[in-house]
LOBALO-716395 format. One record per atom (N, C-alpha, C): residue in three letters; x, y, z. Coordinates in steps of 0.2 Angstrom, whole numbers, plus 2048, in hexadecimal, padded with zeros to 3 digits. Each point is the difference from the previous one (the first is absolute). Example, Ala and Ser with C-alpha at 12.3 -4.5 7.8 and 13.67 -1.06 7.14 Angstrom:
// residues 2
ALA8427E4827/ALA7FC806800/ALA804806800/SER7FE8057FC/SER804806801/SER7FC805803/
END
This chain:
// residues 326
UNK8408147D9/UNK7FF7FB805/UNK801802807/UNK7FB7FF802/UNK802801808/UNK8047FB806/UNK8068017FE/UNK8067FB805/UNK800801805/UNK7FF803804/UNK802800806/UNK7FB805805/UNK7FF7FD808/UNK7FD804803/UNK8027FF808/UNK801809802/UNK8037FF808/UNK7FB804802/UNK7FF7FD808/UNK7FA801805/UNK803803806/UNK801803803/UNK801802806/UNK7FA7FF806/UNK8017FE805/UNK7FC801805/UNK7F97FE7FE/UNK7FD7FC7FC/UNK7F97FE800/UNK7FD7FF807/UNK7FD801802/UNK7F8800806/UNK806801806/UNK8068067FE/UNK805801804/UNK8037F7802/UNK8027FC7FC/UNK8047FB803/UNK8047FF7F9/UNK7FE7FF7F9/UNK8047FB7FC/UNK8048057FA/UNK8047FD803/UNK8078047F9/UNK7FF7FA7FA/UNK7FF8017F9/UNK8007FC7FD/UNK8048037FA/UNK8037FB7FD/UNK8068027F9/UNK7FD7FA7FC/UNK7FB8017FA/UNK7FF7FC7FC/UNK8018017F9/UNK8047F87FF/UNK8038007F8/UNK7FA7FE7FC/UNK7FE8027FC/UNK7FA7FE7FB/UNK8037FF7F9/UNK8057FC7FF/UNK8027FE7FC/UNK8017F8802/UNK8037F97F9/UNK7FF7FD7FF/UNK8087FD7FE/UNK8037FC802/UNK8088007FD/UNK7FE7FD7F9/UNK7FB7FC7FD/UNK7FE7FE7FA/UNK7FE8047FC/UNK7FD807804/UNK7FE8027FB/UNK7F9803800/UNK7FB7FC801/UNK7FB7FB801/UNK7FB807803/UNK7FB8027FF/UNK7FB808802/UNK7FC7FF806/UNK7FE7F9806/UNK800801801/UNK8027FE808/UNK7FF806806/UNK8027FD806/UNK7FB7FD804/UNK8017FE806/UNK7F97FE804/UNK806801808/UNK7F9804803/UNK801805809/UNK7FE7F9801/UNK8037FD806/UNK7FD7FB807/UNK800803804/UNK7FE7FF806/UNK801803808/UNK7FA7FD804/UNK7FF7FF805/UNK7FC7FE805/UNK7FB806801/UNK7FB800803/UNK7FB8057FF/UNK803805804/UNK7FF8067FD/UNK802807804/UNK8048047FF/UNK8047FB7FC/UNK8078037FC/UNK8018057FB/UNK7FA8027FE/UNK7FE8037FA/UNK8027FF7F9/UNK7FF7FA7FF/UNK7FF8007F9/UNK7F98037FD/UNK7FB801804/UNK7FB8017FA/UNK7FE809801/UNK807803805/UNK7FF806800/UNK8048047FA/UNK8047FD800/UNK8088007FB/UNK7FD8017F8/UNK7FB7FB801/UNK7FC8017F9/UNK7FC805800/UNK7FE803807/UNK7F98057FE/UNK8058067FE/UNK806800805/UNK8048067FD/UNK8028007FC/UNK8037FE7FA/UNK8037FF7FB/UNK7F88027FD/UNK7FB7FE7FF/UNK7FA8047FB/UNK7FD805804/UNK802802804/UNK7FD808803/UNK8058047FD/UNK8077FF801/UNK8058047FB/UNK7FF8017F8/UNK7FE7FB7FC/UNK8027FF7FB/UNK7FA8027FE/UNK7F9801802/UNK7FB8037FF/UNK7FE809805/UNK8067FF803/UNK801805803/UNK7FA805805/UNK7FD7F9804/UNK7F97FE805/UNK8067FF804/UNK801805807/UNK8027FF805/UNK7FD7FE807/UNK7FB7FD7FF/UNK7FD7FE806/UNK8017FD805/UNK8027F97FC/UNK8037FA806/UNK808805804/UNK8028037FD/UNK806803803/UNK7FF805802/UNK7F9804801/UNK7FD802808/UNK7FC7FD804/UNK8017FB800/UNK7FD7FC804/UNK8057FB804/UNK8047FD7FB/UNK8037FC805/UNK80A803801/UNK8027FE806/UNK806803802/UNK8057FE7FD/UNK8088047FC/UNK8037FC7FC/UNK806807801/UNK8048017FF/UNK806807800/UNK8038007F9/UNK8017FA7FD/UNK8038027F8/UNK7FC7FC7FA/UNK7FF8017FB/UNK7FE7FA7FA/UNK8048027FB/UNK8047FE7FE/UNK8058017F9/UNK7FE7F97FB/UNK7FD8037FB/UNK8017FC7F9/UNK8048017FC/UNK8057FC7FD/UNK8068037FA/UNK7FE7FB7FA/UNK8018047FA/UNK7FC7FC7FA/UNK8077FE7FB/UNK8017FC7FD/UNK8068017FB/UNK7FD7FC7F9/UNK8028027FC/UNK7FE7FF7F9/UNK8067FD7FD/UNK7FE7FB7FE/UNK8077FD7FD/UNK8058027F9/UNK7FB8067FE/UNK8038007F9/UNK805808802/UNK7FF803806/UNK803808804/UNK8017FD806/UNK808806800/UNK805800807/UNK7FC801806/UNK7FB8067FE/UNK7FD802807/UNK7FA7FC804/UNK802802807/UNK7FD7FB804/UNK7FB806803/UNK7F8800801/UNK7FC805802/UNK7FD7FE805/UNK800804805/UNK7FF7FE808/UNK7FB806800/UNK7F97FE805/UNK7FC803802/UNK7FF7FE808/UNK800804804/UNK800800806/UNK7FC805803/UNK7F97FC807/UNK7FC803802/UNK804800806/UNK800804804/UNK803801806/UNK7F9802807/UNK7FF7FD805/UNK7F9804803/UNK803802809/UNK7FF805800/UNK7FD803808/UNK7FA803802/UNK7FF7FE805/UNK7FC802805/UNK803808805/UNK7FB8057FC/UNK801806805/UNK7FB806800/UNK802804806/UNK7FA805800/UNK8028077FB/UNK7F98017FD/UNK8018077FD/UNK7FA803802/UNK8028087FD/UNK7FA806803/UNK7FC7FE7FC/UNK7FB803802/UNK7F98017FC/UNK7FB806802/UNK8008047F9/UNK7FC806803/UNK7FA7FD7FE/UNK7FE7FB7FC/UNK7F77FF801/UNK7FF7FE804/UNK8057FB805/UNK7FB7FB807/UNK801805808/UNK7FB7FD802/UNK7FF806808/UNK8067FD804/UNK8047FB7FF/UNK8057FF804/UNK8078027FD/UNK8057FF804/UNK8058037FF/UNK8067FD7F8/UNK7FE7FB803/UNK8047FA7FA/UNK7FD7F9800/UNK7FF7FD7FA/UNK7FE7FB800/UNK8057FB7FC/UNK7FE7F8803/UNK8077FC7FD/UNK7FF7FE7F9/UNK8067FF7FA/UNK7FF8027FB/UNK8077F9800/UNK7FC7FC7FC/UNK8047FB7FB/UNK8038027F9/UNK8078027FF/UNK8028017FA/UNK8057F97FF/UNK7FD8017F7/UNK8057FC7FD/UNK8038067FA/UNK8097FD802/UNK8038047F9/UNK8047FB7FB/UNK7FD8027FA/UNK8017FB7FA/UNK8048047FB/UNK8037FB7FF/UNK8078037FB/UNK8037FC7FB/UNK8008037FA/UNK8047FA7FA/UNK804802800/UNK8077FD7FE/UNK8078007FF/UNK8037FD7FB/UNK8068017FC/UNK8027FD7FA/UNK8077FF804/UNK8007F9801/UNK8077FD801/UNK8057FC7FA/UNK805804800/UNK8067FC7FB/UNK8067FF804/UNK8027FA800/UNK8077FF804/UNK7FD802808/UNK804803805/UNK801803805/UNK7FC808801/UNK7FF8017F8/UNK7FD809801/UNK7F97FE800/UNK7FD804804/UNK7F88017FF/UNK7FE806800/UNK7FB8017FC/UNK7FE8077FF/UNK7F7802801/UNK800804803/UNK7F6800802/UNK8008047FA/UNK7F87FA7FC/UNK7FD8047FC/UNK7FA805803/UNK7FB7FD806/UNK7FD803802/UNK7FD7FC807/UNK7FD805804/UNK7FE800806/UNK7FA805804/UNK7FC7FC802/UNK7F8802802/UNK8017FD807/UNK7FA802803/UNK7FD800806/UNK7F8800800/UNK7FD7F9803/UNK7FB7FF802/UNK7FD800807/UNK7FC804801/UNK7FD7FF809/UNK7F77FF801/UNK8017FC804/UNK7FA7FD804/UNK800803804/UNK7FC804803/UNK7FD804808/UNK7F97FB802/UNK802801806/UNK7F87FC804/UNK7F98017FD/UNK7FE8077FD/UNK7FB803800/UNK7FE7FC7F9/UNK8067FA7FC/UNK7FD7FF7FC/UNK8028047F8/UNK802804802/UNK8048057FA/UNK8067FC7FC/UNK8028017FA/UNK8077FF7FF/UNK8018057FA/UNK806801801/UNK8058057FC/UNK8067FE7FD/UNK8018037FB/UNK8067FF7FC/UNK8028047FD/UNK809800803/UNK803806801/UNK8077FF7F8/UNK7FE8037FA/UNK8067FF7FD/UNK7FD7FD7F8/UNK8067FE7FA/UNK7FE8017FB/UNK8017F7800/UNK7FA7FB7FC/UNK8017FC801/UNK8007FC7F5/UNK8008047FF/UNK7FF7FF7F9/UNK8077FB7FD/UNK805801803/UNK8067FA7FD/UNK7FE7F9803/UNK7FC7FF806/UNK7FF7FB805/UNK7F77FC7F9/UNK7FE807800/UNK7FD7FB7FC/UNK7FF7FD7F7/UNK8068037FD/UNK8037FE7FC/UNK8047F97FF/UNK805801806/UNK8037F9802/UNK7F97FA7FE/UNK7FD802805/UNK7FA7FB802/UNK7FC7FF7F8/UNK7FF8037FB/UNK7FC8027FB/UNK8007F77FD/UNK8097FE7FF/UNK8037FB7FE/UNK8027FA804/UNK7FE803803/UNK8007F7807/UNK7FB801804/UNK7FD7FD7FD/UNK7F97FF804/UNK8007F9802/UNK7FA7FC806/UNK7FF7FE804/UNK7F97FB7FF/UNK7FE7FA802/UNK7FB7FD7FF/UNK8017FA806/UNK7FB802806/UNK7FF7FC805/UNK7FA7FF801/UNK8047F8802/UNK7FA7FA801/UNK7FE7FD807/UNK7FE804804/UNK7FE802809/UNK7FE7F7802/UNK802800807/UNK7FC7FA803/UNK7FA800800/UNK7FD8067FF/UNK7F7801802/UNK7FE8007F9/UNK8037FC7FA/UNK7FD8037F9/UNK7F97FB800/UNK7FD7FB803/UNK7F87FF7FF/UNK7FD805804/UNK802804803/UNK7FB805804/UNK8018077FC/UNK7FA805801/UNK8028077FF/UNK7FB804805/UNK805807800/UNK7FE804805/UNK7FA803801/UNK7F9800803/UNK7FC803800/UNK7FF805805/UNK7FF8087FE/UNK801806801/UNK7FB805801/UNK7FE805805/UNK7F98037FF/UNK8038057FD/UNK7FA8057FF/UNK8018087FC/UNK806802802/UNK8057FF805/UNK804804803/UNK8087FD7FD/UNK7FE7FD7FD/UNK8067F97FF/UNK8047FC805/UNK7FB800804/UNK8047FE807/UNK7FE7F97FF/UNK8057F9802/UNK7FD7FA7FE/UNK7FA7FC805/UNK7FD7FD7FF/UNK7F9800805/UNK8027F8800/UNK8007FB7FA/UNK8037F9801/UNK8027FD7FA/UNK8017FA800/UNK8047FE7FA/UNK7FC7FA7FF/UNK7FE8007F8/UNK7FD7FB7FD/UNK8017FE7FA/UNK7FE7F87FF/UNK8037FA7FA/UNK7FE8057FB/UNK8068007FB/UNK8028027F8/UNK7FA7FC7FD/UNK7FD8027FA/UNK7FD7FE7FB/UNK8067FD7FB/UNK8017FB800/UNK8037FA7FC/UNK7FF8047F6/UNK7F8802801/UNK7FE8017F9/UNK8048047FC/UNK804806803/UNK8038057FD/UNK8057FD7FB/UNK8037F8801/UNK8047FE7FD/UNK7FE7FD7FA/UNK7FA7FF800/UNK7FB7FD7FB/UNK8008037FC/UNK7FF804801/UNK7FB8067FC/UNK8078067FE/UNK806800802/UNK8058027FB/UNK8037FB7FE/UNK7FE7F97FE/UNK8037FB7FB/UNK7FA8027FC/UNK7F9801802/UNK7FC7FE7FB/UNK8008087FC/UNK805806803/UNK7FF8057FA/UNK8067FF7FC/UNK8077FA804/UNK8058017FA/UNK7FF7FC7FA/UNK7FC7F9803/UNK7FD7FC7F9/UNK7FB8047FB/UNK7FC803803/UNK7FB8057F9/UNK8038057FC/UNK806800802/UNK8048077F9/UNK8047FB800/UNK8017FE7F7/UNK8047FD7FC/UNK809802803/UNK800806802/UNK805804800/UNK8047FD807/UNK7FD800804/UNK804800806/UNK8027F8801/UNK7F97FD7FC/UNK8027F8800/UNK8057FE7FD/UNK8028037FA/UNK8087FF7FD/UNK805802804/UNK7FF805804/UNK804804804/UNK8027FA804/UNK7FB7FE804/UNK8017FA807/UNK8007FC800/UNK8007FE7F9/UNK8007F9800/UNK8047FB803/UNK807802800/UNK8047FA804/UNK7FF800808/UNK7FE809802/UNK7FE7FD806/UNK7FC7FD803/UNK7FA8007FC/UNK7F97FB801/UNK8037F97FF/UNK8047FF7FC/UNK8067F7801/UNK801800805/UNK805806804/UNK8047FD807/UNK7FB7FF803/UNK7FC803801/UNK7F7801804/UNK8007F97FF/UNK7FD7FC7FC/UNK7FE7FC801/UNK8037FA802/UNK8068007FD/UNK8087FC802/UNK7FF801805/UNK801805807/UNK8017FE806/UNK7F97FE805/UNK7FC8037FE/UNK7FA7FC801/UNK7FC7F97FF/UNK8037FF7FC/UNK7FF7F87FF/UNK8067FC802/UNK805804800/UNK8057FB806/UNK7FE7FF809/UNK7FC805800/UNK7FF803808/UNK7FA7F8802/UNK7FD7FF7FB/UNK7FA7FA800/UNK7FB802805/UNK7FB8037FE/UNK7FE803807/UNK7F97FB800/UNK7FD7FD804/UNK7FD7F9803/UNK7FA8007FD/UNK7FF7FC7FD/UNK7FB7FB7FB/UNK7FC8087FB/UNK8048057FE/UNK7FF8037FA/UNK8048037FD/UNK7FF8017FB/UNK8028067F9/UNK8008067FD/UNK8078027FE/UNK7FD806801/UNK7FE8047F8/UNK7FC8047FD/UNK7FD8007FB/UNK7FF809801/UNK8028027F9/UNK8038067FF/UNK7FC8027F7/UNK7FA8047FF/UNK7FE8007FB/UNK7FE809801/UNK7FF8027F9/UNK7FE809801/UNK7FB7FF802/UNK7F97FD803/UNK7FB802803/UNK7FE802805/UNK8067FB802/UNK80080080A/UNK806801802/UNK8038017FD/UNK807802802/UNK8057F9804/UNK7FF800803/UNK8047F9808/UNK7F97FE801/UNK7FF7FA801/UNK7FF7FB804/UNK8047F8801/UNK7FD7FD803/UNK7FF7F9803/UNK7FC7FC7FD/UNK8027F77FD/UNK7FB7FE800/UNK7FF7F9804/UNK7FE7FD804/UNK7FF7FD807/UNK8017F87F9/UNK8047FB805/UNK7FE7F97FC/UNK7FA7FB803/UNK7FA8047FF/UNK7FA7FC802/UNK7FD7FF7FC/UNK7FA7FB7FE/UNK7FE7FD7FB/UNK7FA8087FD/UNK7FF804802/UNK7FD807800/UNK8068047FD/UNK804801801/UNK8078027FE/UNK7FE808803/UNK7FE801805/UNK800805804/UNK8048057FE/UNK7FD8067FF/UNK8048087FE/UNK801805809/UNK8097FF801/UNK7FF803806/UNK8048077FE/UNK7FE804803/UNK8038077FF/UNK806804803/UNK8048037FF/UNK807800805/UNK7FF802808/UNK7FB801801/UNK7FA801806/UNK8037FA804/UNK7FD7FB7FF/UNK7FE7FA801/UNK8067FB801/UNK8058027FF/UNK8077FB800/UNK802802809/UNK8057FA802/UNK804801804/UNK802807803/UNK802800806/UNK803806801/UNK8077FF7FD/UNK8057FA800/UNK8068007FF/UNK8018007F7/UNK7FB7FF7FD/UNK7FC7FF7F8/UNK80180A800/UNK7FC802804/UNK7FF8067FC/UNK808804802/UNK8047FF803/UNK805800804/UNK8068017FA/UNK8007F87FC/UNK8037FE7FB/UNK7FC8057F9/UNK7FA8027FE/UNK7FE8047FA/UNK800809802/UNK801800805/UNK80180A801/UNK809800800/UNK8047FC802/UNK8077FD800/UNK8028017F6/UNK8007FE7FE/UNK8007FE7F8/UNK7FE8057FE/UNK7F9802800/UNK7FB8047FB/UNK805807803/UNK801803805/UNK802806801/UNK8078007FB/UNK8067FD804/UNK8067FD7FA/UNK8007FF7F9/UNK7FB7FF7FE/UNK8017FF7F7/UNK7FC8057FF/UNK7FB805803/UNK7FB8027FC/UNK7FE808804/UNK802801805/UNK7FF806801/UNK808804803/UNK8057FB802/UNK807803801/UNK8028027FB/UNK8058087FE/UNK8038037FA/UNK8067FA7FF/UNK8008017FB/UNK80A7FB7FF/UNK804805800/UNK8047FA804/UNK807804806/UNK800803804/UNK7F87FF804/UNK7FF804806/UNK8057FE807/UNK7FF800806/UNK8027FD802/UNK7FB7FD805/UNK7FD7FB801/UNK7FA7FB804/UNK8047FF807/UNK7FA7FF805/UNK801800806/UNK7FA7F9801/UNK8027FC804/UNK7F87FC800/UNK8047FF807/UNK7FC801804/UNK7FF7FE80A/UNK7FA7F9801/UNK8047FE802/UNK7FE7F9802/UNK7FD7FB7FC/UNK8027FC7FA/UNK7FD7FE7F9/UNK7FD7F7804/UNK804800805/UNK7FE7F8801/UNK7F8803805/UNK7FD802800/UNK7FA801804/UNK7FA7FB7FC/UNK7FB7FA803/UNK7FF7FC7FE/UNK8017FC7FC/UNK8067FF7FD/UNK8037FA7FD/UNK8027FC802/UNK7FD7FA7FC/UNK8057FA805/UNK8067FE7FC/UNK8037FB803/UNK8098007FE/UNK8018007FC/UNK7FC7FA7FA/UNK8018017F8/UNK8018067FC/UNK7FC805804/UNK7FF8067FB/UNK807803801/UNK801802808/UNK805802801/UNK8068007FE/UNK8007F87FF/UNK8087FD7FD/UNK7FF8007F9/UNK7FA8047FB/UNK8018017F9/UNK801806801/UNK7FE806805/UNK8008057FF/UNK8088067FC/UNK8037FB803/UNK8078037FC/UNK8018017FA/UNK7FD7FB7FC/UNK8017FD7F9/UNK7FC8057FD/UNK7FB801804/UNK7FA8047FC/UNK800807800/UNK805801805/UNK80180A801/UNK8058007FB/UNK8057FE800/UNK8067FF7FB/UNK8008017F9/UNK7F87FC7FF/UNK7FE8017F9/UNK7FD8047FF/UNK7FC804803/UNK7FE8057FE/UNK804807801/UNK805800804/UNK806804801/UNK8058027F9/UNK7FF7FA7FD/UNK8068007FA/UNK7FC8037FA/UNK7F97FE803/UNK7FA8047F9/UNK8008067FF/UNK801802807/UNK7FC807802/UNK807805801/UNK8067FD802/UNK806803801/UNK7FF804809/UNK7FB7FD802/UNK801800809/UNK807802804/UNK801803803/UNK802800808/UNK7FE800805/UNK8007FA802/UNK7FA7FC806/UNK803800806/UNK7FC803806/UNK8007FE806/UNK7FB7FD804/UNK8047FB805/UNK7FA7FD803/UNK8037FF806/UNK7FA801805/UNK7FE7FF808/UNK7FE7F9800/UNK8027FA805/UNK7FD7FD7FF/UNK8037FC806/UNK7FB7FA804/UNK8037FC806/UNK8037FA7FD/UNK7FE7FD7FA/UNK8007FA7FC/UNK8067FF7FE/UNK8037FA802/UNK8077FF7FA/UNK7FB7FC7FB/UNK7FB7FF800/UNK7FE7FB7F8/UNK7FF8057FD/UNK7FF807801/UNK7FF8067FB/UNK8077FF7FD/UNK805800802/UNK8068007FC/UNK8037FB7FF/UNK7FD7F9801/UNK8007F8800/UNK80B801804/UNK7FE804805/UNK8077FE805/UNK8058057FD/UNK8008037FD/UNK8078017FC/UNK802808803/UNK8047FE801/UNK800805809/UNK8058077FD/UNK8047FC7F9/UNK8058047FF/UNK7FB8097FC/UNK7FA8007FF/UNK7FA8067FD/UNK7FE801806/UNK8037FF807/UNK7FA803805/UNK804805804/UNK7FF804803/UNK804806808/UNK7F77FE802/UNK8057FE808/UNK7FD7FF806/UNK7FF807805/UNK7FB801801/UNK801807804/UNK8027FF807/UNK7FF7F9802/UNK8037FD807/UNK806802802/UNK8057FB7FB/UNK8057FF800/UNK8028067FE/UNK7FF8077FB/UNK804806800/UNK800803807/UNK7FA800804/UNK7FE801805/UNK804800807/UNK8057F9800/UNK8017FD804/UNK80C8057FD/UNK7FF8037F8/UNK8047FF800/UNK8077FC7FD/UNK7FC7FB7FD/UNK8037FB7FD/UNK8008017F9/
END
């Protein structure tokens, strides 16, 4: 489990000490903060580390990240810490003397009591020219990671990146809804994996049919996989295309969580109230909860909304208030 996480200097201003734990118990936390505070940065870090994509952490300015993991069943506490400076080094391929070079130095450590001991320790660098290097053996770092892996669910999850030959992003456009169709309609055509999923096509349709989404139904058969079907005297067939934005908001939300997140990963979702109205919001707790307890989740969440957490203030760290030192 990943309990705790300390920040130094984000966009050079915010020291933050965050408890990701629950006095109850309970798996999941929820980030607040006013815009700018970095909640939805704090998430990008935590999956560039744990997929170990250091991108956002050449790009944005930060001086320490520490995540420390502890397993309830072992003494040891395991800390990983990227540490980043800005400096210059030589270069015998460029025509200039030195160019400026962004390093991060990344490090696992096994803490018991007061002793800590480095398992291991690498160096990554970004240069201007667009090169990056790695300096060191990374194979315990990705062994750690082998076993706790990671499944985030981005504020941009209705768009995706489009990119020319170069992989460089050109713009960003609406997701095809279908893909979720069409992996229901391969889990229903094997006997096999429908025995498999069976209960979570229950909670699937349990919290979507609680969610009541406006004059139709939802209908789930091996042919078509997901659809809609509209309450007109026509009985209208609408396709996951075709729904709201806050509708499709609520079925990539769910469908990702019961059917393509490992169990006992640990999920991140950034900003869940986006198109929602209050209702959905104020059942949203009930509904992560449930699928939490199925899937054995450690859930974090970014969010502005107290209806995402229906108020309950005692599962939230405010990045304001750490901010301010309180």
């Amino acid at each position: 489990m990943l309990n705790r996480l300390k920040i130094e200097k984000l966009f050079s201003l915010y020291d933050y000490d965050i408890d990701l734990t629950n006095a109850d118990g309970s798996m999941v936390k929820f980030i607040t903060a006013p815009n700018g505070y970095g909640k939805t940065t704090i998430l990008d870090f935590i999956d560039g580390v744990m997929k170990q994509n250091f991108d956002k952490m050449f790009e944005i300015p930060f001086g320490k990240f520490m995540m420390f993991f502890k397993e309830s069943d072992i003494d040891a506490e395991y800390q990983v810490t990227i540490q980043r400076s800005d400096d210059e080094s030589d270069s015998s391929d460029s025509d200039v003397d030195a160019i400026v070079a962004i390093r991060l130095t990344v490090s696992l450590s096994k803490n018991i009591g007061s002793e800590a001991s480095l398992v291991e320790s690498f160096m990554v660098s970004r240069y201007t020219d667009g090169r990056d290097e790695t300096v060191g053996d990374t194979s315990n770092l990705d062994m750690f990671f082998e076993s706790r892996t990671c499944h985030y669910i981005t504020d941009t999850r209705l768009l995706k990146r489009k990119t020319d030959a170069d992989g460089k992003v050109e713009a960003m456009e609406t997701i095809s809804m279908g893909q979720y169709a069409a992996d229901m309609q391969r889990i229903l055509q094997s006997p096999v994996l429908t025995k498999e999923y069976a209960f979570r096509i229950d909670v699937f349709k349990r919290i979507i049919d609680r969610c009541e989404f406006a004059n139709k139904r939802l209908d789930i058969n091996e042919k078509f996989g997901i659809r809609f079907v509209a309450h007109d005297e026509l009985e209208t067939k609408l396709s996951l295309d075709q729904l709201s934005s806050g509708e499709r908001h609520i079925i990539i939300q769910v469908y990702e969580l019961l059917f393509k997140a490992q169990d006992g990963t640990l999920v991140m979702i950034d900003e869940p109230e986006l198109s929602l109205h209050m209702m959905w919001q104020m059942n949203y707790l009930k509904n992560l909860e449930e699928i939490i307890n199925l899937r054995g989740f450690q859930c974090i969440v970014a969010t502005h909304s107290p209806q995402i957490f229906n108020s309950l203030w005692s599962k939230t760290v405010d990045l304001f208030t750490l901010s301010k030192g309180e």
